[in-house]
VEXMAR-789632 format. One record per residue (C-alpha): residue in three letters; x, y, z. Coordinates in steps of 0.5 Angstrom, whole numbers, plus 500, padded with zeros to 3 digits. Layout:
residues N
ALAXYZ...
END
This chain:
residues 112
UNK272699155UNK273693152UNK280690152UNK283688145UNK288682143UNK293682139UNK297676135UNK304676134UNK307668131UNK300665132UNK300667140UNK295671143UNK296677148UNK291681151UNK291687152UNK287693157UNK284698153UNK291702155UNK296698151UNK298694157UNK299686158UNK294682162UNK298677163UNK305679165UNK307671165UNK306671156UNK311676156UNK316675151UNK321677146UNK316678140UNK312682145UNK317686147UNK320687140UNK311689138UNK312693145UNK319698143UNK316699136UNK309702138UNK314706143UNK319708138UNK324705142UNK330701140UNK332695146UNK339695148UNK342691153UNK341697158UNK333697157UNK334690157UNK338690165UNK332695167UNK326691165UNK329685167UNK330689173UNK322692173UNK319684172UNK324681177UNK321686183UNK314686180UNK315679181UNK318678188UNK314685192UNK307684187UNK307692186UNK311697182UNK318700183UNK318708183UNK323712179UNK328712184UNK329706187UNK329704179UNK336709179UNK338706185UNK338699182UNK341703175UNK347706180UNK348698182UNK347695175UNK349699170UNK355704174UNK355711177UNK354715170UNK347711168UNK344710176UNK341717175UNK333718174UNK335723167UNK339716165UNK332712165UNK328717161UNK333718157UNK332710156UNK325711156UNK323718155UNK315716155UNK317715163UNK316710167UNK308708165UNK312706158UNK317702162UNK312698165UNK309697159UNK315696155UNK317691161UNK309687160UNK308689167UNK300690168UNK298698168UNK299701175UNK292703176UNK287698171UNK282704170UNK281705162
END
């Protein structure tokens, strides 16, 4: 399958054929408002914490975080009552692949 562009304010992205940025450094806020809209979810400054969380270790260890190491930091950052893997689907309830695509880190396995 062919990857597809999408054109936000006169800027290009592109897309695999699952939705998921190529380029996670042309990640910015019209993309992610287009990305939580396709998701249905509303940005608050907790998913905010989390994906700044996500593309900061993706940038640092080159590789995706699991879910549990994501609640660990969640625990750190954002106190006891939301470090909980039920908290982070509760912010992202597509689960973890919707928050690397929300967050604009490229697909986990890049097979369409």
């Amino acid at each position: 399958m062919m990857n597809e562009w999408l054109e936000l304010a006169g800027k290009r992205y592109e897309l695999n054929c699952k939705g998921y940025l190529i380029d996670m450094s042309l990640w910015d806020e019209p993309l992610l408002s287009w990305f939580a809209t396709q998701e249905q979810i509303q940005i608050t400054s907790d998913h905010r914490q989390v994906i700044d969380f996500l593309r900061n270790y993706f940038s640092e260890k080159k590789g995706h975080p699991v879910v549990r190491m994501i609640s660990t930091a969640m625990h750190e950052i954002l106190g006891p009552d939301k470090g909980s893997v039920k908290y982070f689907h509760i912010l992202f309830p597509g689960g973890i692949h919707q928050a690397f695509k929300v967050a604009g880190l490229p697909m986990q396995h890049s097979c369409c």
